[in-house]
N, C-alpha and C positions, 0 to 999 in steps of 0.2 A: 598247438591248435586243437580246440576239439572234437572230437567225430559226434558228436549229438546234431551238428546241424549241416550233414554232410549231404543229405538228401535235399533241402533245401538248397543248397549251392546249386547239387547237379537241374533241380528246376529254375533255377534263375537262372543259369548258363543257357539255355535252353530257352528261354523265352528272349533273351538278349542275342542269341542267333539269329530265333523268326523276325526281334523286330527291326533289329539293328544291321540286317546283313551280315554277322558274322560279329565275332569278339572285336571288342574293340573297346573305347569310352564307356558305353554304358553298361558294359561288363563288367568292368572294374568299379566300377560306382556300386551297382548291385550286389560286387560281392563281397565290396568293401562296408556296408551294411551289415550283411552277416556275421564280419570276421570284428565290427564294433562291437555287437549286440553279445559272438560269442567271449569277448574279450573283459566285460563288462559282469557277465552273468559269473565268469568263473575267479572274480576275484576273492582274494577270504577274507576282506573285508567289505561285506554285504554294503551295495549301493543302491538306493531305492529315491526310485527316480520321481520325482512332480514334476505337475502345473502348478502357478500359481494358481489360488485361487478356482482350482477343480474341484467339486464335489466329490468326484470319482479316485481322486487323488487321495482326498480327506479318510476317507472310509477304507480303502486300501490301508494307508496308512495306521488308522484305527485297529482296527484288523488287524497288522503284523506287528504292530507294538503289545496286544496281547497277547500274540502265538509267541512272538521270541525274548518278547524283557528283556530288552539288551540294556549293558550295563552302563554303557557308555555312549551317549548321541553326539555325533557332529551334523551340524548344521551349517547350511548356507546362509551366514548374516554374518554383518562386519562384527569383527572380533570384540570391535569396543565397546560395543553394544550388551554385551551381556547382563552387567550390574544392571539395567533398566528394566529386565525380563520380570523380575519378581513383583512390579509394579503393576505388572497386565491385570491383576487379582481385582485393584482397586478400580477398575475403569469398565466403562462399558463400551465392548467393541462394535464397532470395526474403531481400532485408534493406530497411529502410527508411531515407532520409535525413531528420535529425532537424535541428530547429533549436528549440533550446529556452530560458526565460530564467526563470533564479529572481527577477533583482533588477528588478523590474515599476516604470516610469514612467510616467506617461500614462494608466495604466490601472487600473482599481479593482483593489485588494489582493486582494480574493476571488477575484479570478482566477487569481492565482499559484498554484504556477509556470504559465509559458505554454511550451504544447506545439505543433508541427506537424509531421507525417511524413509523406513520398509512399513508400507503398511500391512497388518494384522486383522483377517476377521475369522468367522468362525468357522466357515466352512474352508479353510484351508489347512493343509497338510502339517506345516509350520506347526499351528497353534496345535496340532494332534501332539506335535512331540514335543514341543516348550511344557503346555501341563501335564501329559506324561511324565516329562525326568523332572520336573521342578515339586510336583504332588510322591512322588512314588522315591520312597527312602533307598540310598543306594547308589543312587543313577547320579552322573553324572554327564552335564549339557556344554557341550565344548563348541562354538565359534570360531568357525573356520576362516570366514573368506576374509577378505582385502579388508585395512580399516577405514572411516570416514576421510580419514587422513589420504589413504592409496589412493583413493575413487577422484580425488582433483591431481593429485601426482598423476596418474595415467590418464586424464582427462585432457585431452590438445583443442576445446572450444573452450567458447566463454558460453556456460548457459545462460540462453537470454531466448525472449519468446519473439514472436512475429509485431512488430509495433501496430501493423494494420488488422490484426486481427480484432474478431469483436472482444469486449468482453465477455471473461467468465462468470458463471453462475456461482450465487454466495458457493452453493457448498461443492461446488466443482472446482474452490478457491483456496479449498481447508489447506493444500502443502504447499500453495504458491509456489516462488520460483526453486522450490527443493528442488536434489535430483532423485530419482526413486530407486532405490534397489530392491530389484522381484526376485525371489526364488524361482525359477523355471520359468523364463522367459521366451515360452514356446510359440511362436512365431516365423512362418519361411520370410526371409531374409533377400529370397529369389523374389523378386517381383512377380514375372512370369510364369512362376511356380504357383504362389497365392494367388494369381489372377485368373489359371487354370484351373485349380481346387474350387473354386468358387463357381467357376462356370461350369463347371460338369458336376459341382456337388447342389446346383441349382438353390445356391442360396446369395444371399447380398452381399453379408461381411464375416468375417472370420472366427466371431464369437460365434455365429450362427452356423456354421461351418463344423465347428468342435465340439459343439453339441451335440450337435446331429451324428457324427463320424469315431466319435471319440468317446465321448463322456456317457454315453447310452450305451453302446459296446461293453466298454471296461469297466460300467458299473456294478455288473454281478460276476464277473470275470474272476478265478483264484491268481494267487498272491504272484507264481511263475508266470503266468500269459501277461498282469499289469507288469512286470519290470519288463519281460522282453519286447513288450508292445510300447512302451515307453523309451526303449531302450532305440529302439529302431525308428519313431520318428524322432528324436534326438538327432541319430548319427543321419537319416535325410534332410532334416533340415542343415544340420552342420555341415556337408558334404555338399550341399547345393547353394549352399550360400554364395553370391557375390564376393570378388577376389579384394575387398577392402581391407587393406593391409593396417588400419586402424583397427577396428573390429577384431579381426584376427590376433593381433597381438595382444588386443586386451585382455581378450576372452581365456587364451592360450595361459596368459599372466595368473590371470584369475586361480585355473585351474592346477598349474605349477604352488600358488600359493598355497591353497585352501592343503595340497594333498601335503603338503612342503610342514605345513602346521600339523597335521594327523600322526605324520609318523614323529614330529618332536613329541607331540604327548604320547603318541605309545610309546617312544622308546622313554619317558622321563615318569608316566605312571606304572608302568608293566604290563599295560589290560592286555587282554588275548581277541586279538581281532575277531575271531568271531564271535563274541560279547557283545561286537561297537554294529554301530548303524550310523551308516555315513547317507544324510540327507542332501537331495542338491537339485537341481534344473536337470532334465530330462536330457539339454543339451550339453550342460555338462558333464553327464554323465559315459556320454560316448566318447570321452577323449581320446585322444592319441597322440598328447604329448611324452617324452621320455619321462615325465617323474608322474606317472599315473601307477596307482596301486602301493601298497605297503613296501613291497619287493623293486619300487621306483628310484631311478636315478637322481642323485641327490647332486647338490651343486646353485642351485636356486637360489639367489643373495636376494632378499629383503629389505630392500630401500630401507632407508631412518623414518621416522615419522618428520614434518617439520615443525616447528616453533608455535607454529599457528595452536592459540587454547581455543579447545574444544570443552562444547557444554553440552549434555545429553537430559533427553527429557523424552516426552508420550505428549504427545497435541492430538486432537479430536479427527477421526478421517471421517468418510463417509465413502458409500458407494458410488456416487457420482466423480467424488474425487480419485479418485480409483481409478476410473475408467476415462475422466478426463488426462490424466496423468500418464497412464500406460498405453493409451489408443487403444482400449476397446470399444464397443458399440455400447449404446447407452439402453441401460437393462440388464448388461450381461450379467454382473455382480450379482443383482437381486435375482435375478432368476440364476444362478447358480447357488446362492443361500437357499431359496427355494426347493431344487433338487435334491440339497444337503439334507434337509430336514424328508424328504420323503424317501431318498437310499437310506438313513436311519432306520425309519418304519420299516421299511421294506427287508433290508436286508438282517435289520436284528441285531446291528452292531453296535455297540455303547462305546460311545465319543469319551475321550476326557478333557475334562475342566477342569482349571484353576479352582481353588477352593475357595470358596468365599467370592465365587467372580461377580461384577455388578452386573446387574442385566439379566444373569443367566439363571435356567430353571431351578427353580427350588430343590435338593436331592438330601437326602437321606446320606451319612458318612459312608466317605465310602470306603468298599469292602477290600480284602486283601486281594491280590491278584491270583488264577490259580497259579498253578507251576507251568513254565514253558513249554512248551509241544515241540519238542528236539525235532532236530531237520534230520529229514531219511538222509543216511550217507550211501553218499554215491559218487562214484570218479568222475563223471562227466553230467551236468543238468538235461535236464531232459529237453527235449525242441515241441515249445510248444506256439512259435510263430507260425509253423506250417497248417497244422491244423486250424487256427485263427483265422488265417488270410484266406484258406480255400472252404471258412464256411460261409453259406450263404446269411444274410442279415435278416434275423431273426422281426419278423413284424410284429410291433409292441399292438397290441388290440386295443381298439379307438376305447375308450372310457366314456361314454357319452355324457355320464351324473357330471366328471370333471369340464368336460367343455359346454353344458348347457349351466353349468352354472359361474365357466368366467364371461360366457354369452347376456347372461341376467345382468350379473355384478359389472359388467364395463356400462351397458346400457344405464343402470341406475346409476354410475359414477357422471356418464355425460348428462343425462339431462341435471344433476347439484350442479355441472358447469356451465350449464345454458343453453346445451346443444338441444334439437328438439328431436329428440330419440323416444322409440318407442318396444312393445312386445315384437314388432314385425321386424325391425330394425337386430331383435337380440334371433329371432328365426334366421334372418339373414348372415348375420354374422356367425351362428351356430353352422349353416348350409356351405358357408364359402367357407369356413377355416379347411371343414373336409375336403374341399371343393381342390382348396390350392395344394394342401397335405397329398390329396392323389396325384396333382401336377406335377410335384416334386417326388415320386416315388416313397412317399412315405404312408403307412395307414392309420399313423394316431398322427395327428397336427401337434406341433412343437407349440411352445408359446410365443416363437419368430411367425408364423402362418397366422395362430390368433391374431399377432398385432395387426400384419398385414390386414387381415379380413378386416378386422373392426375398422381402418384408416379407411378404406374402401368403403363399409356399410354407412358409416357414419359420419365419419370428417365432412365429406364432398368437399363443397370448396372454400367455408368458413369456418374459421377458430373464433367461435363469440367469447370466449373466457381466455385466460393467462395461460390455461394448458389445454392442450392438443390432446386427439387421441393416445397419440405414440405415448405421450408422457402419463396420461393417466391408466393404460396397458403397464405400464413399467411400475406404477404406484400403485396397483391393483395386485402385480405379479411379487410384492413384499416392498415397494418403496425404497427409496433413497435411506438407507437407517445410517443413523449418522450417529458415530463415540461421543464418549466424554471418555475426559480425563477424571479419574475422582479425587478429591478431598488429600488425602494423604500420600496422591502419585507426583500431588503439582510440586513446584519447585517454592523455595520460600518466597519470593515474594508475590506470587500468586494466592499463597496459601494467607500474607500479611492483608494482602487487599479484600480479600473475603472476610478476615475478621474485622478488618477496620470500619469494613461496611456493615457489618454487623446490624449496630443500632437500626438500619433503613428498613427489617421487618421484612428484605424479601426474597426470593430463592431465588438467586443470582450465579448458580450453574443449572436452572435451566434455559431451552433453548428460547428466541423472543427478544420480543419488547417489555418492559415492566417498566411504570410510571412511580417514579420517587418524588413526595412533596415533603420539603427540609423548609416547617416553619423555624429556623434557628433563632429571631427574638423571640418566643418563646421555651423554647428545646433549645440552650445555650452549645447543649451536648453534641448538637450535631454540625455544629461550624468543624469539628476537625474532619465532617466526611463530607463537606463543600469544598474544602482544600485537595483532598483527596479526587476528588472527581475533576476536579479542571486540571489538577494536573495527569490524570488518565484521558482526558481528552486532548489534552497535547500532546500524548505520547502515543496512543493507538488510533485504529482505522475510524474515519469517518461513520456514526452510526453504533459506536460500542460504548459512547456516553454521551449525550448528547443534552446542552441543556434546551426547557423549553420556556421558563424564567426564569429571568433574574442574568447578570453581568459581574465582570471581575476588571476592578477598575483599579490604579493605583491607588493608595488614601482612602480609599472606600470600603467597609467592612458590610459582609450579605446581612441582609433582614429576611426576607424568603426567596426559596429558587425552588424549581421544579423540572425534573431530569426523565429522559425517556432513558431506559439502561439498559445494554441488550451484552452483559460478557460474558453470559454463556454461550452464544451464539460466533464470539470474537475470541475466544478459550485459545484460539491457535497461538495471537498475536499477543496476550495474557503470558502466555508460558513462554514467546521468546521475549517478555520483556525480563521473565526473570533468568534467562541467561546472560543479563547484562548487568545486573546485578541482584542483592540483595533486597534492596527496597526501592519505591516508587522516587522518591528523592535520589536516591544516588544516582539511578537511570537518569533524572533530568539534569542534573548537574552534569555528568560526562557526555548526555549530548550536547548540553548548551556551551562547556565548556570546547569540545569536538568541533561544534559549527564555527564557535567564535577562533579558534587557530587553523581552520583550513585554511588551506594555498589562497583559495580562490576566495576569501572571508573580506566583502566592503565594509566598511566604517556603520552602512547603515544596517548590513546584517548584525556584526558587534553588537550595535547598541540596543538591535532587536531582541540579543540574547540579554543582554543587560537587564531590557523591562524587563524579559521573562524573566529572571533570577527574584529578581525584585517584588514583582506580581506574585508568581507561584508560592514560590521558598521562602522571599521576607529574607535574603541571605545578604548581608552589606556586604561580610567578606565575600561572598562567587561574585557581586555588585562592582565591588569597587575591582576584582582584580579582570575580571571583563571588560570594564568603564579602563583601564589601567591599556589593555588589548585593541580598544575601538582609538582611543588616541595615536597609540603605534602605528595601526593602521591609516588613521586620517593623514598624518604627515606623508605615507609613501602613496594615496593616491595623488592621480596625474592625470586627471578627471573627474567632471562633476556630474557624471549621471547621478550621483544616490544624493545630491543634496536636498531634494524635498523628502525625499525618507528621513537624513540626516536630522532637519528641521524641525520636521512633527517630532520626534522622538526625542530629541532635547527639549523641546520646550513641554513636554508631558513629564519628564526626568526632572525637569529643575521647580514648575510647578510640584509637582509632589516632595523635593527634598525640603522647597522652601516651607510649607507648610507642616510639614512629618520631621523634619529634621532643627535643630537647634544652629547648626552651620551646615554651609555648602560641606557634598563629599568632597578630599581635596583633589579626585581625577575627575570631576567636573569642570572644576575651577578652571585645571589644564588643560583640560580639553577647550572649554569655551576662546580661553586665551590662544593656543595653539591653532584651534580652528577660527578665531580671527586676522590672524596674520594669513594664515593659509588659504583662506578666500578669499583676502586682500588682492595676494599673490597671482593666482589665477584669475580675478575677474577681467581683468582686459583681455583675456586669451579669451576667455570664456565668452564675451561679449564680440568677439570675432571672428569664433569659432563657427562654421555651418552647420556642425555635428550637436552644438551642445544647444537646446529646445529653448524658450524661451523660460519654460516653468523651472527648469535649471536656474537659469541666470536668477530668477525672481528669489527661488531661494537661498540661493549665496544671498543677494540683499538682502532678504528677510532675515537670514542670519546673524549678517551683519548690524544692520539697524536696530535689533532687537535685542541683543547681546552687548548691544555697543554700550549701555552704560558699566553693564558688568564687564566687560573686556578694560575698558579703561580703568575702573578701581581693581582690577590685577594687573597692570604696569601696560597695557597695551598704549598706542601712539594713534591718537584719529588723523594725525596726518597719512597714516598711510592708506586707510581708506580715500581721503580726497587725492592721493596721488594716484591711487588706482582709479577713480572715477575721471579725474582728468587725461588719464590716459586711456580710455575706452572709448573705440572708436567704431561704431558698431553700423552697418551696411541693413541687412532686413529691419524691417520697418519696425515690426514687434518691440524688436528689442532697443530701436533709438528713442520709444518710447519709454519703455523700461529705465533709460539712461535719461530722459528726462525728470521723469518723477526721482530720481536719487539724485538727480541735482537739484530739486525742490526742496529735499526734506534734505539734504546739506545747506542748503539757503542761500545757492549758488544762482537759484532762477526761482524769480517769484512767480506770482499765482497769474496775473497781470499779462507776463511776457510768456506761459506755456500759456493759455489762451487766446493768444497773436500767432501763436506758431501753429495751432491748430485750425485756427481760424485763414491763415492762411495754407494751409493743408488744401482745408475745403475750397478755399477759391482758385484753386492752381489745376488745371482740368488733365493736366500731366499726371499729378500725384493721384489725384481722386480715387482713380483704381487699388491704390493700395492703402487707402485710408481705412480700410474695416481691420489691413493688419497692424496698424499703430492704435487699435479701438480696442483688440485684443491684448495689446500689449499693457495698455493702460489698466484692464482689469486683471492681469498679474501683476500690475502695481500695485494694488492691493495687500499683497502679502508684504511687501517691508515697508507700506508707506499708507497703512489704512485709512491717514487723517487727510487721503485725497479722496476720499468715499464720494464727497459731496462733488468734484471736479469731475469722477466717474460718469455719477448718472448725469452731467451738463453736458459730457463729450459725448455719450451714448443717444442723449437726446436729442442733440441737435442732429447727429448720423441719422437719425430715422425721421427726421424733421426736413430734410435736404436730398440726401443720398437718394439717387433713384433705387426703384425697384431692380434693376437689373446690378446693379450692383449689392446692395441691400441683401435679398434673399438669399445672394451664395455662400454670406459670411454667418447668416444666424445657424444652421448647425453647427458653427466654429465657436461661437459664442455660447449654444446650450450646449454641446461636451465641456469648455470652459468649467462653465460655471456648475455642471452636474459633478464633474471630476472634485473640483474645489468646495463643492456645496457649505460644509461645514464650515469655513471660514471667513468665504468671499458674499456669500447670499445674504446672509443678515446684515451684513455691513450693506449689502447698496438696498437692501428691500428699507429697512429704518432712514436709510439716506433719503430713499425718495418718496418714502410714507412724511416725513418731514418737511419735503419742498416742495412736491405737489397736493393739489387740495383734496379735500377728504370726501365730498362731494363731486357728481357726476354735473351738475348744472352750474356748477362751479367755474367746470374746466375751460367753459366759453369765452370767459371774462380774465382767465386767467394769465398774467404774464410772467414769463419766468425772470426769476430774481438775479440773472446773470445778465439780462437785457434791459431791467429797471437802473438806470442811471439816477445818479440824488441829484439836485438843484445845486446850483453855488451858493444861493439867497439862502437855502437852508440852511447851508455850513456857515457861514457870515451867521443865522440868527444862533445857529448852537455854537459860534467862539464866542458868542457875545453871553450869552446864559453861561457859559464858562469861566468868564470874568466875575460875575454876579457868584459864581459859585465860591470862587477863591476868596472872595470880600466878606461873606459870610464864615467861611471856614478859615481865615487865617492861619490858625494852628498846626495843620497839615501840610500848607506850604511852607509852613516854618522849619516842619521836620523832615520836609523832603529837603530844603535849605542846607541845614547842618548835616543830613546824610552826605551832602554833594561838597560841603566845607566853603558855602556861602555867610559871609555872616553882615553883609550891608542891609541897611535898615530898609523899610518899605519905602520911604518916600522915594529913594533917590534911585529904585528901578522900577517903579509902576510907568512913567512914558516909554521906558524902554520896551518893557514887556507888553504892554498895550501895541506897540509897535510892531512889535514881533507876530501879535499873536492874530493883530489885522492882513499884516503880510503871511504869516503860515496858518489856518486857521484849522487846517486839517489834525494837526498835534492836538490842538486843544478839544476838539471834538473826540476825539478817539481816548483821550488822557477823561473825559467826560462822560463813554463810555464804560470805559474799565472801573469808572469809581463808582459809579450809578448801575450797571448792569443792565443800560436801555439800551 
């Protein structure tokens, strides 16, 4: 142990007497603090501690990568992650490095995909020492911690967010359901703790808190007072943590690992520890596991990786994402870039950059570094927490030019918003930031006090615009700056969609909307980026292609379309689509194929993927071996909810193969044949089933009825349809209607006797309540018996002709969901029905009778059997040949009484045999 921090002990002893009553708990807490910080400080492999995402961190950092040039960096970030480092050059930060894996091993399925992202911006520590060792010849950058792989191995949830929570804003959306891995994740853990730090540090939240206490303090601070002040709220918050035996062991894990890795590469390169610079979390830097330090106990087995392939990429972050992600307060990011860039100025220290980095300031090559500033040697470090803690807080002098003019610039940002702000509004806000600044014992106001004041001066109590004060304080104080990934970071098929897009003329990694018009009858050239764009619209988020004309129909080839296109802004979901493959094609094929063999995969999802193959790709073979997959499936369901999906989707399939195609594919064929036996099978169940809807039933008929000529010329038997209709016995009304009309159009019950059965419907004052459900039933007859169109609107009419109103009014919302549901197949059919049988005029209607109540005369029919006879004597020839078709061959004389006979006694044959040949 060392004597540098022996004076401090004997004063923490001594304040844990006054306040504790004597040694005891928080004695050993306090000086078990010391005995971290001094255990920490005397290692000889230098540990230098962060925040994530600290200005004060950054510039520290900065700083001792110049004074020491160490030869060797380890760092806090999954091991696997490293090859992706070199690509930071090409991108503009803040971006995140991604390690991601759809095809899950080892690991439960409900996990999938599996996400990890550490995000990168500038003013953190990290990026000091990535382009340090990556720009600077010599240095070598080693990756410590756990791989993406460990992070779900030590993980006992399933990540998943809150379902009631609101949504996320676009760019507080950039890592979705990733999980984050932060370098120095310095946060108490104690509830109690933060809830105290807040209340006596008289601020709201935490980011506000570290600013104030922390990041202003150890922003001009030398290189010994940041570790050991770093060093010590580490080992506090790690020592006051909550007894979560999860946490605990992870964190413990973490650190066995990372140190477990350090001393393999020393002992496997030779470096001399005091060369290396071990980077890492503030908290983990206080350990006090047995394998901390070089000189640590070995013994630490490192899981296998599992099976699961991982794909590693850069997707765009932003600072909102950032702090939606890690639970900071919204600003803290940007106004920590903010501080970065003014401890720069301030303090005189030059940052390093990636060469060539996008975004970043223009510079002049840069220079050699000088020689290293050798550490004084000395046996023991010197204690410079005691001095620290007992000086008083240094009061930064109010800057008046900087706060009169974020006082101007917020007032001009609210009234572009709408707000009605004025010069007295920006005096106000100028008076109260000082106002709250002295409330809070501070004498220059934070940019946490500005917000305040300006919410206060100006808000009141309407937001006339999209953004609020709060939000426009946060855009004012540096904005949401949001990465890209560049050109040469993306992954190939990122990089293939950008060329392909090419031709469209437009700059499609920046952030936006941009409006694309693809005349392709003219520009033939650009039909291959109309293919291209709908199938990115079936693959990424709502919004990242969107067309605004033009359609993608089977059989149909585009003329023009015109696209709103926003994937630089969707850049996230861009880059994981090329962790899925190579090109935009292969991604669809192994989803479509994917959807169509899941467990849970219906016949009508199948054939959903089918069109799509078909639409997109133009693929027979992904076609037929899908169309191959929806058959397999149709035979094992055992239920008919998906047959109106089933329905639509085949008769869209066989219209297009009939006219595109030279023959049926031959898993249509099968299909059709397969799925007529098969809702043979089922319809009597299904017709008695309470479960299965009416519109169900309707499409097993439509199925059947409409297939049934093709069914039959591939060997099917139409007996088994009328044994299944014979054998349907069906109870709700709906659907004994439904059973009526398929006994119609089997030719089982004529037109004559369902018009008796409904007519007696109405007259029966028992049924009458339920007649609006056999009204409904009848207009999903529709679907496998259209050529009842015309019996539709006579059964509909007479319901509104009869029916009271009290019964009447309950049914017609039943009736317009019907027919809005069905619109495209059921509306034209009855609007042309009864644009045909009622009259065209309004003064018409008075006189008008309907043609189901017009009964013909018998004298009528007597004088057309008689014009009948007159007909035959003139045309002999025709009777002759209908004769010899029948294999009559007796001459006229000797059956003209007869048939005269006949045709007085049946005269209705002759008429009708009078209209078929005449067309009256």
């Amino acid at each position: 142990m060392s004597g540098a921090f022996e004076a401090l002990r004997g004063q923490l002893q001594e304040a844990a007497a006054a306040f504790a009553d004597g040694p005891g708990a928080l004695e050993g807490i306090l000086l078990g603090l010391v005995d971290d910080v001094d255990r920490a400080v005397r290692e000889p492999l230098e540990i230098f501690p962060v925040c994530h995402h600290s200005p004060a961190s950054a510039v520290a950092m900065a700083r001792r990568l110049r004074e020491k040039q160490p030869k060797v960096v380890y760092l806090e970030l999954c091991e696997d992650m490293a090859p992706l480092l070199t690509e930071l050059r090409n991108c503009r930060l803040p971006v995140a490095v991604q390690a991601f894996a759809t095809e899950v091993k080892g690991f439960p399925a409900e996990w999938a995909p599996l996400s990890v992202v550490a995000p990168i911006t500038e003013a953190s520590a990290e990026y000091q020492a990535i382009a340090y060792a990556l720009d600077t010849p010599g240095v070598e950058l080693v990756l410590v911690d756990r791989s993406a792989d460990h992070v779900f191995q030590w993980d006992e949830r399933v990540p998943s967010s809150d379902p009631d929570a609101p949504p996320a804003e676009e760019e507080a959306a950039l890592h979705g359901d990733a999980v984050g891995v932060e370098i120095g994740d310095l946060r108490p853990r104690f509830a109690e703790l933060e809830e105290h730090l807040l209340r006596h540090g008289r601020v709201r939240h935490w980011s506000e808190w570290w600013h104030q206490y922390v990041e202003l303090p150890l922003g001009d601070s030398d290189h010994d007072t940041y570790r050991q002040v770093m060093f010590l709220i580490g080992s506090l918050f790690r020592r006051l943590a909550p007894g979560d035996t999860r946490h605990v062991r992870v964190d413990e894990d973490r650190e066995r690992y990372m140190w477990t890795r350090m001393r393999e590469h020393l002992a496997a390169s030779g470096a001399d520890p005091a060369e290396c610079l071990y980077v890492c979390g503030a908290f983990h830097a206080a350990s006090r596991v047995a394998e901390f330090g070089v000189e640590g106990a070995d013994g630490f087995v490192i899981s296998p990786r599992s099976e699961s392939t991982w794909q590693y990429g850069l997707i765009p972050s932003s600072h909102a994402s950032i702090e939606a992600q890690f639970g900071l307060a919204g600003g803290s990011v940007s106004i920590a870039a903010t501080e970065w860039a003014k401890n720069l100025k301030r303090t005189k220290v030059k940052q390093f950059q990636l060469e060539g980095q996008v975004g970043g300031p223009k510079r002049k090559k840069a220079a050699e570094l000088p020689a290293p500033t050798p550490d004084p040697v000395a046996v023991d470090p010197s204690d410079q927490l005691s001095g620290f803690l007992q000086r008083p807080p240094v009061l930064d002098r109010l800057d008046e030019a900087e706060l009169l003019g974020w006082s101007v610039e917020i007032v001009r940002a609210a009234r572009r918003n709408g707000y009605l702000s004025s010069t007295a509004d920006a005096i106000a806000v100028f008076e109260t930031s000082i106002l709250l600044a002295g409330m809070r014992d501070r004498a220059k106001p934070t940019p946490y006090d500005f917000q305040d004041a300006a919410v206060t001066c100006i808000e009141k109590d309407v937001v006339p615009g999209r953004r609020d004060i709060r939000r426009l304080v946060e855009i004012m104080m540096g904005g949401d700056r949001i990465g890209q990934v560049g050109y040469d970071a993306l992954p190939p098929l990122a990089r293939d969609v950008h060329d392909r897009l090419e031709p469209l003329d437009l700059k499609l990694q920046q952030r936006g909307v941009q409006r694309a018009l693809l005349d392709i009858a003219s520009r033939p050239e650009l039909e291959p980026c109309s293919d291209l764009l709908w199938m990115l619209r079936y693959l990424m988020p709502h919004g990242a292609a969107r067309p605004i004309m033009g359609e993608r129909r089977l059989g149909e080839r585009p003329i023009q379309e015109s696209w709103d296109l926003a994937l630089g802004t969707h850049q996230r979901a861009l880059i994981e689509l090329g962790y899925e493959g190579v090109s935009v094609e292969q991604v669809l094929e192994q989803r479509l194929r994917r959807a169509a063999y899941h467990p849970q995969a219906t016949a009508a999802k199948v054939l959903g993927a089918v069109e799509d193959a078909t639409l997109y790709l133009r693929s027979a073979r992904l076609a037929g071996e899908l169309g191959t997959r929806a058959l397999e499936v149709l035979a094992t369901e055992r239920t008919v909810d998906g047959a109106p999906e089933v329905l639509r989707r085949v008769r869209r399939l066989l219209a297009h193969y009939r006219t595109s195609e030279p023959v049926l594919p031959r898993w249509i064929e099968e299909f059709v044949r397969t799925g007529y036996a098969h809702y043979c099978t089922l319809l009597p169940a299904a017709f008695a089933d309470e479960e299965a809807g009416v519109e169900q039933v309707a499409a097993m008929l439509g199925f059947l009825f409409s297939m049934e000529s093709l069914a039959l010329s591939l060997g099917c038997d139409r007996t088994q349809l009328e044994l299944a209709i014979v054998g349907s016995h069906p109870q709700e009304p709906s659907k004994v209607a439904l059973l009526w009309a398929a006994q119609v159009q089997l030719g089982r019950l004529s037109r004559a006797e369902l018009r008796e059965r409904c007519a007696g419907l109405l007259a029966n004052p028992m049924v009458l309540p339920a007649y609006p459900r056999y009204l409904s039933g009848f207009v999903h007859a529709l679907e496998p018996a259209p050529g009842l169109a015309d019996f539709v609107v006579e059964a509909v009419s007479n319901a509104f002709a009869e029916l009271p109103d009290r019964l009447l009014l309950p049914w017609l919302p039943t009736l317009i969901t019907t027919l809005r549901s069905r619109g495209a197949e059921l509306v034209p059919l009855l609007v042309r029905e009864a644009g045909r049988i009622f009259p065209g005029r309004l003064a018409a209607l008075d006189e008008w009778v309907p043609p189901w109540n017009d009964q013909p005369e018998p004298v009528a029919v007597a004088r057309k059997a008689k014009g009948g006879l007159a007909l035959l004597a003139a045309h002999p020839a025709a009777c002759d040949a209908v004769a010899g078709l029948l294999g009559c061959d007796e001459p006229w004389g000797s059956t003209t009484p007869t048939g005269l006979a006949l045709l007085e006694r049946y005269p209705d044959s002759a008429a009708a045999l009078e209209e078929v040949l005449t067309g009256v």
